[in-house]
ZASE-906363 format. One line per field, with one value per residue: residue in one letter; residue number from 1; x, y, z of N, C-alpha, C in turn. Coordinates in steps of 0.1 Angstrom, whole numbers, m for minus. Layout:
N
type	c(A;...)
seq	c(NUM;...)
n_X	c(X;...)
n_Y	c(Y;...)
n_Z	c(Z;...)
ca_X	c(X;...)
ca_Y	c(Y;...)
ca_Z	c(Z;...)
c_X	c(X;...)
c_Y	c(Y;...)
c_Z	c(Z;...)
// end
This chain:
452
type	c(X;X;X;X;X;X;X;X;X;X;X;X;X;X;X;X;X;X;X;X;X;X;X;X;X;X;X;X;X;X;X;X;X;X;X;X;X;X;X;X;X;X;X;X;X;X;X;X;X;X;X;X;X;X;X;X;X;X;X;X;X;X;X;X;X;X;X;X;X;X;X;X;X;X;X;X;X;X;X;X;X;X;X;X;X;X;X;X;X;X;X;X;X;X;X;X;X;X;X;X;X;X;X;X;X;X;X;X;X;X;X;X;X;X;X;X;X;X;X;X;X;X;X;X;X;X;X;X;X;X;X;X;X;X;X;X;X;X;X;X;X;X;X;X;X;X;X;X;X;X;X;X;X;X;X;X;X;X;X;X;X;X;X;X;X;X;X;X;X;X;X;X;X;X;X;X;X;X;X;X;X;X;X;X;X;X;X;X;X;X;X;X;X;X;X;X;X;X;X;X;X;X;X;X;X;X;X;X;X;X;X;X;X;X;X;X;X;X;X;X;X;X;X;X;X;X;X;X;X;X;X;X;X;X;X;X;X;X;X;X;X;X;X;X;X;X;X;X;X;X;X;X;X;X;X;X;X;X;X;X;X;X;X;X;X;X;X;X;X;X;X;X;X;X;X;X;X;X;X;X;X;X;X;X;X;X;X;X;X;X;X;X;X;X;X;X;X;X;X;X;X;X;X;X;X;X;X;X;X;X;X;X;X;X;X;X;X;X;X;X;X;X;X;X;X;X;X;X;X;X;X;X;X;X;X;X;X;X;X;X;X;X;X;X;X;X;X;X;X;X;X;X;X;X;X;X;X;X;X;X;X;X;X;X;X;X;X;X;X;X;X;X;X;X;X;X;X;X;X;X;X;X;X;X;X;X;X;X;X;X;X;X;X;X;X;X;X;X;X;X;X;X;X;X;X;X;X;X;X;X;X;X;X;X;X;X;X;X;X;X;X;X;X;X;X;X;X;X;X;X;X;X;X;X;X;X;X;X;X;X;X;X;X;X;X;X;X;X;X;X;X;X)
seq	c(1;2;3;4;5;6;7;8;9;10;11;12;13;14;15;16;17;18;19;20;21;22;23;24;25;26;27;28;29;30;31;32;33;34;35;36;37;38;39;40;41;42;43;44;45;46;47;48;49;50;51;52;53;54;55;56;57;58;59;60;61;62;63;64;65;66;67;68;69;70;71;72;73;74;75;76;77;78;79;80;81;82;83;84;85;86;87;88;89;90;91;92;93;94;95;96;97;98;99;100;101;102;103;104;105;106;107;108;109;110;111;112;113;114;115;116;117;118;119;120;121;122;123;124;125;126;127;128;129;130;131;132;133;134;135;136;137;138;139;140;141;142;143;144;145;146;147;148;149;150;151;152;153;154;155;156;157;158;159;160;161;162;163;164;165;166;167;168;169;170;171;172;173;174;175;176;177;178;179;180;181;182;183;184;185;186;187;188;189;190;191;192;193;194;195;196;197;198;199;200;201;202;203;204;205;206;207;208;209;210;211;212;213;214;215;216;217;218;219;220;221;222;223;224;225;226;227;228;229;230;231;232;233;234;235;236;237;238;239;240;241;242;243;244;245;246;247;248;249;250;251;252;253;254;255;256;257;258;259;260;261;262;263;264;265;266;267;268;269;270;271;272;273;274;275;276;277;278;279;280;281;282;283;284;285;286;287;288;289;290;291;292;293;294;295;296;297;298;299;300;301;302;303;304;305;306;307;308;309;310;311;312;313;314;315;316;317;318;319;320;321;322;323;324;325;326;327;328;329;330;331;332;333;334;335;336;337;338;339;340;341;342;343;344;345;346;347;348;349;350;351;352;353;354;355;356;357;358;359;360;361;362;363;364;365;366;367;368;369;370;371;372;373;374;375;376;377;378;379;380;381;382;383;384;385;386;387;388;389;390;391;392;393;394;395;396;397;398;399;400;401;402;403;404;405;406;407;408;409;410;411;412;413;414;415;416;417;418;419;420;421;422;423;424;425;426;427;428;429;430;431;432;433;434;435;436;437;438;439;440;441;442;443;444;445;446;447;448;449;450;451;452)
n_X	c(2159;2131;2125;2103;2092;2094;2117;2151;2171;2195;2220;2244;2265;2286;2306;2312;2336;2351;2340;2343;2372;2405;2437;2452;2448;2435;2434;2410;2391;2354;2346;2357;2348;2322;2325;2317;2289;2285;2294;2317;2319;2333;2340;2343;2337;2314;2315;2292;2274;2282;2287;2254;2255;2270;2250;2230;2235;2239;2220;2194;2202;2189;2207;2229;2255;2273;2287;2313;2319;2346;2353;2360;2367;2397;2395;2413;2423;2409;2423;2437;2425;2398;2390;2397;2376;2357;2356;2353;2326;2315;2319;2302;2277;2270;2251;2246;2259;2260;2285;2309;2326;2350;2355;2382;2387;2418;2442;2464;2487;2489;2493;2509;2530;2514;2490;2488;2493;2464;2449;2455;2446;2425;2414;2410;2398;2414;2414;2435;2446;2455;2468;2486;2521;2549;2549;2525;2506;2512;2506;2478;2473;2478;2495;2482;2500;2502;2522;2534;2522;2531;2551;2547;2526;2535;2549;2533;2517;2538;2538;2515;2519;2538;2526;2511;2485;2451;2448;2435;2435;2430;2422;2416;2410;2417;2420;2451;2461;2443;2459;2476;2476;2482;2507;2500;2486;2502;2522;2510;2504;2531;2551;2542;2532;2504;2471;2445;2420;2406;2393;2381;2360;2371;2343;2344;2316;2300;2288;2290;2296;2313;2328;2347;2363;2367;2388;2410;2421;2422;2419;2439;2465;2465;2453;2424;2394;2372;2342;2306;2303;2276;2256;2254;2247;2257;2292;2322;2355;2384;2401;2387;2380;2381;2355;2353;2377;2376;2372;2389;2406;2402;2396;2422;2438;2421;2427;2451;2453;2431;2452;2468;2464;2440;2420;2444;2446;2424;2401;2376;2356;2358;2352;2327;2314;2313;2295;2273;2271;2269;2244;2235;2239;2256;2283;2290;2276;2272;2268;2244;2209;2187;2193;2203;2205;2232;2243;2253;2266;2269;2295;2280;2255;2238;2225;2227;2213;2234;2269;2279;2256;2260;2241;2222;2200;2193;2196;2182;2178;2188;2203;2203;2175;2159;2156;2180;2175;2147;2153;2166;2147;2128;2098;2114;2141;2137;2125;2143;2165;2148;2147;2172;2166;2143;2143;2155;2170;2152;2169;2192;2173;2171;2197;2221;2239;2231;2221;2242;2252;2232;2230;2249;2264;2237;2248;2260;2250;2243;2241;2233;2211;2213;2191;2187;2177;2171;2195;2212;2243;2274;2295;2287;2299;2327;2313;2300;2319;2334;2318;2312;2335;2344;2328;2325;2347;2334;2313;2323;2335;2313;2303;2322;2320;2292;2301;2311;2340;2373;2373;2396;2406;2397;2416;2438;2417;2411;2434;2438;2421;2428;2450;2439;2423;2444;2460;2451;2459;2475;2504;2500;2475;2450;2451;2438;2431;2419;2432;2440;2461;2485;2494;2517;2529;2519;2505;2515;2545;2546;2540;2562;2584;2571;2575;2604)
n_Y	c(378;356;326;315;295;301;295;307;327;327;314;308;284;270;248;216;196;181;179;189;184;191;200;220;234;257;282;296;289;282;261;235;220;208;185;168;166;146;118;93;95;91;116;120;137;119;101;100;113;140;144;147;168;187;184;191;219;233;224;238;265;299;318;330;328;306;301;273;265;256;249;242;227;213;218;206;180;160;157;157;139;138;166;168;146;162;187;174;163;186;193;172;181;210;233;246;278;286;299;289;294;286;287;283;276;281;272;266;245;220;230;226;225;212;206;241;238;224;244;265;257;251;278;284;309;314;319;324;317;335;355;377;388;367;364;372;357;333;331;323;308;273;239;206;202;222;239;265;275;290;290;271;278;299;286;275;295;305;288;291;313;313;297;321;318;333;350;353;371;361;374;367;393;399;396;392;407;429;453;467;471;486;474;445;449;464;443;423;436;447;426;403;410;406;417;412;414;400;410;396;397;382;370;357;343;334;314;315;289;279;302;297;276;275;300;287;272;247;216;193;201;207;181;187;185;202;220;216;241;264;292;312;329;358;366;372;352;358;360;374;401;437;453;479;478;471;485;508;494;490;515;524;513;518;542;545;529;546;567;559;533;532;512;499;478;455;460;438;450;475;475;461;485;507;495;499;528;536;528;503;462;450;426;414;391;400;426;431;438;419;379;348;338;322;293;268;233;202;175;145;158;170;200;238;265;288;290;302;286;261;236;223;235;247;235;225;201;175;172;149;135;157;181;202;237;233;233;254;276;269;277;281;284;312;328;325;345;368;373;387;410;423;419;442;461;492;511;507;508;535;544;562;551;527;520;511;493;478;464;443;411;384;368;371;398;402;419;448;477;513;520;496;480;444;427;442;448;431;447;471;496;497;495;519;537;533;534;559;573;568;583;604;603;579;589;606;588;576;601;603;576;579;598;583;583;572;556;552;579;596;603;619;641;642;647;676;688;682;698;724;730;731;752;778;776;789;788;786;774;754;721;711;685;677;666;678;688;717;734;737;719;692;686;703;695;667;681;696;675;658;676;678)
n_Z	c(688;675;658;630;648;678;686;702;667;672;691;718;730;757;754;776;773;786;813;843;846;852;844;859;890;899;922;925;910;904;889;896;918;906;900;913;914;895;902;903;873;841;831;800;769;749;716;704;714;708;680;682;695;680;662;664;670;650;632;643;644;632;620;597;607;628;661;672;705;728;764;799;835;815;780;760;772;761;740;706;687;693;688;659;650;657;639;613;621;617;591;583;590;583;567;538;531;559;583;598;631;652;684;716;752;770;795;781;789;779;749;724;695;678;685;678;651;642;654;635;611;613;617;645;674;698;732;760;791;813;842;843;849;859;884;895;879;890;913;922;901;895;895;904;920;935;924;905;870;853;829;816;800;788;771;758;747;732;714;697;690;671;651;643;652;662;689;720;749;785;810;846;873;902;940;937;915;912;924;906;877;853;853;844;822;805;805;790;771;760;768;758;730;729;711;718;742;780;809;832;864;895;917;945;955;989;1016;1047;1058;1035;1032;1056;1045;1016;1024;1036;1019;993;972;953;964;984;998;1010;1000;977;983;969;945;948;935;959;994;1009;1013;1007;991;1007;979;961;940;954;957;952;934;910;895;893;882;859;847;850;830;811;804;800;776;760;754;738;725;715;686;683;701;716;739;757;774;766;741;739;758;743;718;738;745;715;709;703;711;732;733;754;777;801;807;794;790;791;799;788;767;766;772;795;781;794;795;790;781;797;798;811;823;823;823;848;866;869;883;904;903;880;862;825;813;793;762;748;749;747;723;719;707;724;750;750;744;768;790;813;809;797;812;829;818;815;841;850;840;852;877;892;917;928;931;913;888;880;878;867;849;840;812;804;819;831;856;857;862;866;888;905;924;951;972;993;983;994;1004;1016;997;987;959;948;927;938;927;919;928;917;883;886;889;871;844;847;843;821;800;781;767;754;744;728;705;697;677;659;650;642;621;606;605;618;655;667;663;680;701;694;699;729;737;726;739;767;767;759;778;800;796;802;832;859;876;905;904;912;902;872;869;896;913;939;943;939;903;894;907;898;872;857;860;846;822;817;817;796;778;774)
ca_X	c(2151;2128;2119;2086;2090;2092;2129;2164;2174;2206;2225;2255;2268;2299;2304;2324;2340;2358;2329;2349;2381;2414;2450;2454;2440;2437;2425;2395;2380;2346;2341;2363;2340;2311;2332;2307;2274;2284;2302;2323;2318;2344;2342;2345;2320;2315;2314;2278;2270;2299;2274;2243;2253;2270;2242;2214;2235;2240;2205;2185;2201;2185;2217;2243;2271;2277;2303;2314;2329;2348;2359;2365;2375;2409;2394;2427;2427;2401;2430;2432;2419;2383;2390;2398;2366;2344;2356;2347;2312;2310;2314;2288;2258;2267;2242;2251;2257;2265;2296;2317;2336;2359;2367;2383;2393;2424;2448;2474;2498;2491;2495;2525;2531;2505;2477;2487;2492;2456;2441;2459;2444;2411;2411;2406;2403;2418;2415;2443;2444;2471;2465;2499;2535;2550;2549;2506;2497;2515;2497;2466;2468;2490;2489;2477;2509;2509;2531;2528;2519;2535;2562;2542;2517;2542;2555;2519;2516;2551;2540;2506;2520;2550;2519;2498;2470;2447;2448;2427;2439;2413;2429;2411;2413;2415;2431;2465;2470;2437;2463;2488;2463;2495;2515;2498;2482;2514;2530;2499;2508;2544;2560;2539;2526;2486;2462;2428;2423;2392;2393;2370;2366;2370;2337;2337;2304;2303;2281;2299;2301;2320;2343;2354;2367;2376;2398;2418;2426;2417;2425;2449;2475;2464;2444;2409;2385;2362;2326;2304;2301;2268;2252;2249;2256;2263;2303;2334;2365;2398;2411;2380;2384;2372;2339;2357;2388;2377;2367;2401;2418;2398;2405;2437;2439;2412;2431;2464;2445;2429;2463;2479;2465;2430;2425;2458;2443;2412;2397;2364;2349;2357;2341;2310;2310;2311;2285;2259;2269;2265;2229;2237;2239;2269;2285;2291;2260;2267;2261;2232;2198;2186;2204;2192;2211;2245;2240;2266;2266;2282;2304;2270;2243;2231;2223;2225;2210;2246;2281;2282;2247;2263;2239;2209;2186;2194;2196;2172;2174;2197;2201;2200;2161;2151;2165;2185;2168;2134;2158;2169;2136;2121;2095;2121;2154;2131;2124;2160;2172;2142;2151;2180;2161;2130;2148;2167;2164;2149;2180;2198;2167;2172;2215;2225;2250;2222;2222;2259;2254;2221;2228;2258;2257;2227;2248;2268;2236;2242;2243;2221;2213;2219;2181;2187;2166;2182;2194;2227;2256;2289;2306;2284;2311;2334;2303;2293;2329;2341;2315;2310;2348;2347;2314;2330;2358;2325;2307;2333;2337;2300;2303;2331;2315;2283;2306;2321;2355;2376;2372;2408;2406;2394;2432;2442;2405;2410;2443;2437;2408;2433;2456;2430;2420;2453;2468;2450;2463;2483;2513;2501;2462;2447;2453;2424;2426;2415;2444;2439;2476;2486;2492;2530;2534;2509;2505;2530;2555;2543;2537;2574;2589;2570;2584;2621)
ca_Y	c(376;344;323;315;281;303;297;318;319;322;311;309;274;266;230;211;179;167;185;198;182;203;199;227;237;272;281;306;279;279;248;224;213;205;167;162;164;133;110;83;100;95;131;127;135;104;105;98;131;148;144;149;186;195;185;202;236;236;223;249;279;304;328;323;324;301;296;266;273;245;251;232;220;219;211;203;169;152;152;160;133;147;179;161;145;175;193;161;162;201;197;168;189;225;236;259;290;286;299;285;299;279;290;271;286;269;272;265;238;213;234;228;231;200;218;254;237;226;254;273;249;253;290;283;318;309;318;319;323;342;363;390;382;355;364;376;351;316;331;313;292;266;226;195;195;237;245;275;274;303;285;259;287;309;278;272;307;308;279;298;332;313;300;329;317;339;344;368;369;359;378;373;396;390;402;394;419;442;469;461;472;494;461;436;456;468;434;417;445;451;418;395;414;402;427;410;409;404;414;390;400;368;369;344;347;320;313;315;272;278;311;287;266;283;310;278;268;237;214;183;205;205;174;196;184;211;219;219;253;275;306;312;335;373;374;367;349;368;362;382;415;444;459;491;478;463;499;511;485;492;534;531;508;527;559;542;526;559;579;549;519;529;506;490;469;455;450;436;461;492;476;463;498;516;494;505;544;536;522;493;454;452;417;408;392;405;442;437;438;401;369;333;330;317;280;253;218;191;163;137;161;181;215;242;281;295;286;302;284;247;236;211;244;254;217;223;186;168;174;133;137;168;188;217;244;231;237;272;282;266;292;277;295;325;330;330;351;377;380;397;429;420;420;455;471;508;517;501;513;551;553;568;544;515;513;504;479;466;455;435;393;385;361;390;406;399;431;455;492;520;522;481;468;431;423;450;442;440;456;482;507;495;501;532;546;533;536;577;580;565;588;615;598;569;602;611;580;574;607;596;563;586;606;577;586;557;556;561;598;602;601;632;648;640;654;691;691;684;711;735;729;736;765;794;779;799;777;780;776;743;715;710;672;675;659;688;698;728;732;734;697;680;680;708;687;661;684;697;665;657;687;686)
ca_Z	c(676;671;648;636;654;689;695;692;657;675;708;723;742;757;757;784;768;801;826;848;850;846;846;869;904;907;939;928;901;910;883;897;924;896;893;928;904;886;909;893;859;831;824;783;758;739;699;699;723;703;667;688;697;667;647;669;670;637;624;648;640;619;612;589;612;645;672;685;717;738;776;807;831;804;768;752;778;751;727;694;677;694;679;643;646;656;627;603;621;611;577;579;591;584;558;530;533;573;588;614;640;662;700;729;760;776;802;772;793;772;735;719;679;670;684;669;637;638;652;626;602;617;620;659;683;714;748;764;803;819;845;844;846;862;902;896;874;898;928;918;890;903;890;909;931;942;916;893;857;841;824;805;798;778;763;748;737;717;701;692;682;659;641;635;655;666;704;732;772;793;825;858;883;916;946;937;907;911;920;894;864;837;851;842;810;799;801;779;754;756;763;752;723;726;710;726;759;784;821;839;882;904;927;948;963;996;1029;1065;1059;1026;1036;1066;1038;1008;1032;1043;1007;991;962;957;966;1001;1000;1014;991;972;986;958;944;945;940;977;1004;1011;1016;995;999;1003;964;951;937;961;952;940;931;895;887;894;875;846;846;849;825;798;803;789;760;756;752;734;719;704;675;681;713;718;753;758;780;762;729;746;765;732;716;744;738;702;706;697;721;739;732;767;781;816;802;780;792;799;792;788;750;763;779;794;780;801;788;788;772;804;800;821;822;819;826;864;871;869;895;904;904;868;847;816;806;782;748;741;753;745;711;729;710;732;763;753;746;771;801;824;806;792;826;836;809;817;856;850;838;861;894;893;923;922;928;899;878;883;876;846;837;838;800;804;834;832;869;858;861;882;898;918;927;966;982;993;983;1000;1009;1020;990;985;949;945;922;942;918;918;928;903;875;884;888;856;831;847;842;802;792;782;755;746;737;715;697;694;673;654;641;633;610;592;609;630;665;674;659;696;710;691;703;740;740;726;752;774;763;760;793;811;789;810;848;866;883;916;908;916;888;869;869;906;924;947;943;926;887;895;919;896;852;853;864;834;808;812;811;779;764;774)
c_X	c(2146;2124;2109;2085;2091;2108;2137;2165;2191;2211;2237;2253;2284;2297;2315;2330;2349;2350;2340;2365;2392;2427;2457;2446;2438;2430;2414;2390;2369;2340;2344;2355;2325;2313;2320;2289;2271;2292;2306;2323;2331;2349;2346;2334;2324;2311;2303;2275;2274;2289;2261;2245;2258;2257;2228;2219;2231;2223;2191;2190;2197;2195;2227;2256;2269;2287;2301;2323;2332;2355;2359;2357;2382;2403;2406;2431;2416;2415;2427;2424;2401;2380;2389;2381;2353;2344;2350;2331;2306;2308;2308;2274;2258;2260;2251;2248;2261;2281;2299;2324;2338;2365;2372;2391;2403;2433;2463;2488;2498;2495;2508;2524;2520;2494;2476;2490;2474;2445;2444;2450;2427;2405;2406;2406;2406;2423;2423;2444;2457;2464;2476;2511;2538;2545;2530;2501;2503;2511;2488;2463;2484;2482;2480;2488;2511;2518;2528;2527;2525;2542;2556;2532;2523;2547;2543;2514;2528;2548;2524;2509;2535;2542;2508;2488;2464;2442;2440;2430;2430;2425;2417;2412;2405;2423;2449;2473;2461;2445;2475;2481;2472;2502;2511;2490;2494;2523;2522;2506;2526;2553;2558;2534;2509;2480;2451;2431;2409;2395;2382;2370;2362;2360;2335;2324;2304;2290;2292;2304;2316;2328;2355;2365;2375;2389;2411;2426;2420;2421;2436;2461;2480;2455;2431;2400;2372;2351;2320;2297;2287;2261;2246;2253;2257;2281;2310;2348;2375;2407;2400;2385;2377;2358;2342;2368;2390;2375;2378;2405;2417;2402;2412;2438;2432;2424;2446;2462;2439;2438;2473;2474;2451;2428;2430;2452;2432;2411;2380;2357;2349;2349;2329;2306;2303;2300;2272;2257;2265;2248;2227;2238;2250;2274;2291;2279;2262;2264;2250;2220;2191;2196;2198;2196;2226;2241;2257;2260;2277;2285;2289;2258;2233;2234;2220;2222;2219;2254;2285;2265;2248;2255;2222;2199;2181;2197;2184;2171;2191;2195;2198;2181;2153;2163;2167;2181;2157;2144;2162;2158;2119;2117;2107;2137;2148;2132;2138;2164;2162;2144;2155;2177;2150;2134;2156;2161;2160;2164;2191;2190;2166;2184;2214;2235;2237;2218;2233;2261;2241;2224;2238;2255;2247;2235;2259;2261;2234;2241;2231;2224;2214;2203;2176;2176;2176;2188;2209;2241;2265;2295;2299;2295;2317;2325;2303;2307;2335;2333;2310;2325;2350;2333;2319;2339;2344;2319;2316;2333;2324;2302;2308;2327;2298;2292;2315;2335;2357;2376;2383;2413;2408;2409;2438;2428;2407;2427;2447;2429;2418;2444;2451;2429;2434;2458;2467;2457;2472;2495;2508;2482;2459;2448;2441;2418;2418;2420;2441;2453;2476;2495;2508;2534;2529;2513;2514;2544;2555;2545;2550;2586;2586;2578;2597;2624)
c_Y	c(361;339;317;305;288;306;306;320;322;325;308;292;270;251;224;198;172;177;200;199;191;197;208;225;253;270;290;297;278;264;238;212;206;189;158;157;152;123;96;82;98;107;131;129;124;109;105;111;143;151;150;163;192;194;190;215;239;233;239;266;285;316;323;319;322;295;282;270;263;251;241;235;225;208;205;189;162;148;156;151;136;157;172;159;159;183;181;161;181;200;184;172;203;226;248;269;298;292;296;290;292;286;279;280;277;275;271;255;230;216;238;229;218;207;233;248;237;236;265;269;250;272;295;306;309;315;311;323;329;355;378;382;370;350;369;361;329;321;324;298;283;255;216;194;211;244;255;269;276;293;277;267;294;299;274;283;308;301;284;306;325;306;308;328;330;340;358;361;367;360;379;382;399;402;401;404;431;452;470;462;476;477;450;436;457;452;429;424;443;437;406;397;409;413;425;406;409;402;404;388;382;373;359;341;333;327;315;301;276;284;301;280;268;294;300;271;254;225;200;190;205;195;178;194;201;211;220;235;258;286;309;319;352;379;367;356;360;369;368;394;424;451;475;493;469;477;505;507;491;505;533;521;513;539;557;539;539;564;571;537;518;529;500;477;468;449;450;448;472;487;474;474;505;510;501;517;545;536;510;474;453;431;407;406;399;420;442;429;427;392;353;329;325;304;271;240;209;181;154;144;172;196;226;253;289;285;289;295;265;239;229;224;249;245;219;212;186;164;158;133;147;179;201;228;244;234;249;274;278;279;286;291;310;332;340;342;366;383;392;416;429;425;434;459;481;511;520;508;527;553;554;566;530;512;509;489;470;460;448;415;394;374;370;398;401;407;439;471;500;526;508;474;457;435;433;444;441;442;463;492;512;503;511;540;547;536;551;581;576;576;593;608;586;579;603;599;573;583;601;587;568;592;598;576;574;566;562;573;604;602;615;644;649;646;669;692;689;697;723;736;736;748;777;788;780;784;777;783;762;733;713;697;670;667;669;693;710;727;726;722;692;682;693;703;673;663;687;689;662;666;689;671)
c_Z	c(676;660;644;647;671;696;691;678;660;688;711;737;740;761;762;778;777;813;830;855;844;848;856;882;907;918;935;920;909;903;886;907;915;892;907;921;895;893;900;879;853;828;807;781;752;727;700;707;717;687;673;691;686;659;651;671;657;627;629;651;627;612;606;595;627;646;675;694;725;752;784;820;817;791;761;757;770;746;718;687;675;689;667;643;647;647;614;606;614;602;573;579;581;572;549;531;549;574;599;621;649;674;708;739;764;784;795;778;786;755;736;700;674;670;681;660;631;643;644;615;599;615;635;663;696;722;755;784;811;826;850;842;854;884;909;890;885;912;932;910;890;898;907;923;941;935;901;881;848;830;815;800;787;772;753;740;725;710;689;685;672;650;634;640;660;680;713;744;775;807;840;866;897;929;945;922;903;913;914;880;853;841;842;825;800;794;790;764;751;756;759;737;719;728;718;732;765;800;825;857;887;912;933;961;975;1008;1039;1062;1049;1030;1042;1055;1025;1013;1033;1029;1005;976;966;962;980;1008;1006;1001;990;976;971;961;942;945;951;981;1001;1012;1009;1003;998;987;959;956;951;951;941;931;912;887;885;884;861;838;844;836;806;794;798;777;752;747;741;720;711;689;669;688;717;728;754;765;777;747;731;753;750;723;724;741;725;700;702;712;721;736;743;774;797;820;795;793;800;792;789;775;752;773;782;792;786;793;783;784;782;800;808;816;817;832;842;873;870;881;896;900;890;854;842;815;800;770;739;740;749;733;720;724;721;747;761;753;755;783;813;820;799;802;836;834;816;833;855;849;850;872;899;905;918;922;913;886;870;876;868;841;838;824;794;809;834;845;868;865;876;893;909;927;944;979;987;988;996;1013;1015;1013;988;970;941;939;934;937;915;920;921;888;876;884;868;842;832;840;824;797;783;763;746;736;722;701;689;682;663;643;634;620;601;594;619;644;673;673;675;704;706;695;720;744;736;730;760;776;764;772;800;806;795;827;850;874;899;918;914;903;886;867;882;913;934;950;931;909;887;903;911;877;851;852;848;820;806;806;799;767;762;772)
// end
């Protein structure tokens, strides 16, 4: 939507306030090399840059209700007193009638009960990063010395969930718990008790230079300094997901929420799915159509295209110079934003989940089709398995929310279709799930247990 003036009348920016510095090291971070772009940088935002973007989000939007959104690098190494003030500058600009919404993504080692007091105080959401239990999620996300996380991680959540904050997972995955999907699912829900959650796949897209180098590890842990990261290259390192293996994760993982938790448990990808079935925009920009309305702001006022385009090719300017609406809507980020649909291969343009996937982030788009046009998700596979394998129950729930009725109705619908389904086969026909074992080795064996 624009407004008369040409630009958004609303946008989405995550704003770095220490660039790209972190308290951790994971080894798949593709931001941490971004500290190469600014050499001998402080890495803060300064108070005067800190006014300067609050009071240009907030003056140049035309809808009632905007996010601020802090990430990293580890936001929470500002301090609070930066937070304090950025709330003091909110309620100097915000206009009447505005709403605020407070996120921050964080790694949570540093939150302890000061900062859930005031993000309680604040009404913060927070993004908490954990990617499974303790022996998945210290595979990767390890500090400065090699040393896991977990432990100061769950100590920042208890101090979160014993004040009421409002918290969502931000689970990568990667190769160390893609085939661990009920594990690492099940633990989120069952022993941490967190309703929101959002699955995001590790690609780490690399050249032959880079592989060399990311494969070997890197980081103060192993003194190997970081190359700087960019969208480059045709092959992965070894901690990205496989190509089919995010599709997986996700099925098995839908088909328990299915049977279980719809309405109770909200995961990103089944609500933005079910928006697209609905007719409606999917709230994940790497499913919807084009993109060009979510921007990163660095610590000093640069602006970039989006958050994985941190990179000399994709710097609009600096909001000190140029009012950051005039950078979102400038033919430079319009441009951007409009690729995404522009560049589909045929391929991509034909599937009949393509008003699901939209081609998924163009920055993945490294592969080729099957007819060798360039421009192919890799996670195609994944895509096309998973959003064929959800139609079926989206259908349903689409319906559902036509008739005024809640969505989770669909759990007692999808299980007398299942019922129905099996009630005429014979014990030694073929199961009708298509395991290719017979009725009796396969949901016979299931169904009787449930009943005894």
């Amino acid at each position: 939507m624009l407004t008369m003036h040409g630009g958004p009348a609303a946008y989405h920016v995550l704003a770095k306030p220490t660039g790209p510095i972190c308290n951790l090291d994971c080894e798949y971070c593709f931001f941490l090399s971004k500290e190469q772009l600014y050499p001998g940088d402080r890495f803060r935002m300064a108070d005067e840059m800190l006014e300067t973007y609050i009071r240009q989000l907030l003056e140049s939007h035309r809808t009632p209700d905007v996010t601020i959104a802090w990430q990293g690098g580890e936001p929470t190494m500002m301090g609070l007193d930066f937070f304090r003030r950025a709330m003091e500058i909110v309620e100097q600009y915000r206009r009447p009638g505005q709403i605020i919404s407070h996120t921050i993504q964080t790694n949570g080692v540093l939150v302890d009960a000061r900062w859930a007091d005031f993000f309680k105080e604040h009404d913060f959401l927070v993004g908490l990063s954990i990617d499974g239990p303790e022996h998945i999620h210290d595979a990767y996300r390890v500090d400065k010395r090699g040393e896991g996380s977990f432990g100061r991680v769950m100590a920042g959540l208890e101090a979160l969930q014993q004040r009421g904050v409002d918290v969502n997972v931000l689970c990568t995955v990667h190769a160390a718990n893609a085939h661990a999907p009920l594990e690492v699912y099940r633990f989120f829900r069952d022993d941490l008790e967190l309703r929101f959650m959002q699955f995001i796949p590790i690609v780490e897209r690399a050249t032959d230079e880079l592989l060399t180098i990311a494969n070997a590890g890197w980081g103060d842990s192993n003194k190997q300094a970081r190359p700087l990261y960019v969208q480059a290259g045709n092959q992965v390192t070894d901690r990205t997901v496989g190509p089919a293996d995010l599709g997986a994760f996700l099925i098995a993982i839908f088909d328990e929420w299915l049977a279980n938790d719809v309405g109770e448990v909200f995961v990103q990808h089944f609500d933005s799915a079910l928006a697209n079935w609905h007719g409606e925009p999917g709230a994940v920009c790497v499913f919807s159509e084009t993109c060009g309305l979510a921007v990163a702001l660095e610590h000093n006022g640069d602006l970039y295209s989006c958050d994985h385009y941190v990179e000399p090719g994709y710097l609009l300017g600096n909001i000190a110079e140029t009012p950051m609406i005039d950078l979102v809507a400038s033919e430079q980020q319009v441009s951007f934003g409009r690729a995404k649909r522009d560049s589909l291969p045929a391929f991509c343009r034909g599937c009949e989940v393509r008003f699901a996937c939209h081609g998924g982030c163009p920055k993945n788009r490294f592969t080729r089709t099957p007819d060798g046009e360039d421009g192919l998700n890799y996670l195609c596979p994944s895509y096309k398995a998973f959003f064929n394998h959800i139609d079926h129950p989206m259908r349903l729930m689409s319906q559902l929310l036509h008739q005024g009725r809640a969505p989770s109705d669909v759990s007692a619908m999808i299980a007398a279709e299942q019922a129905a389904r099996f009630s005429a086969v014979g014990r030694n026909d073929a199961c009708p799930c298509g395991s290719g074992l017979k009725y009796k080795k396969c949901h016979a064996v299931s169904d009787r247990s449930t009943s005894g």
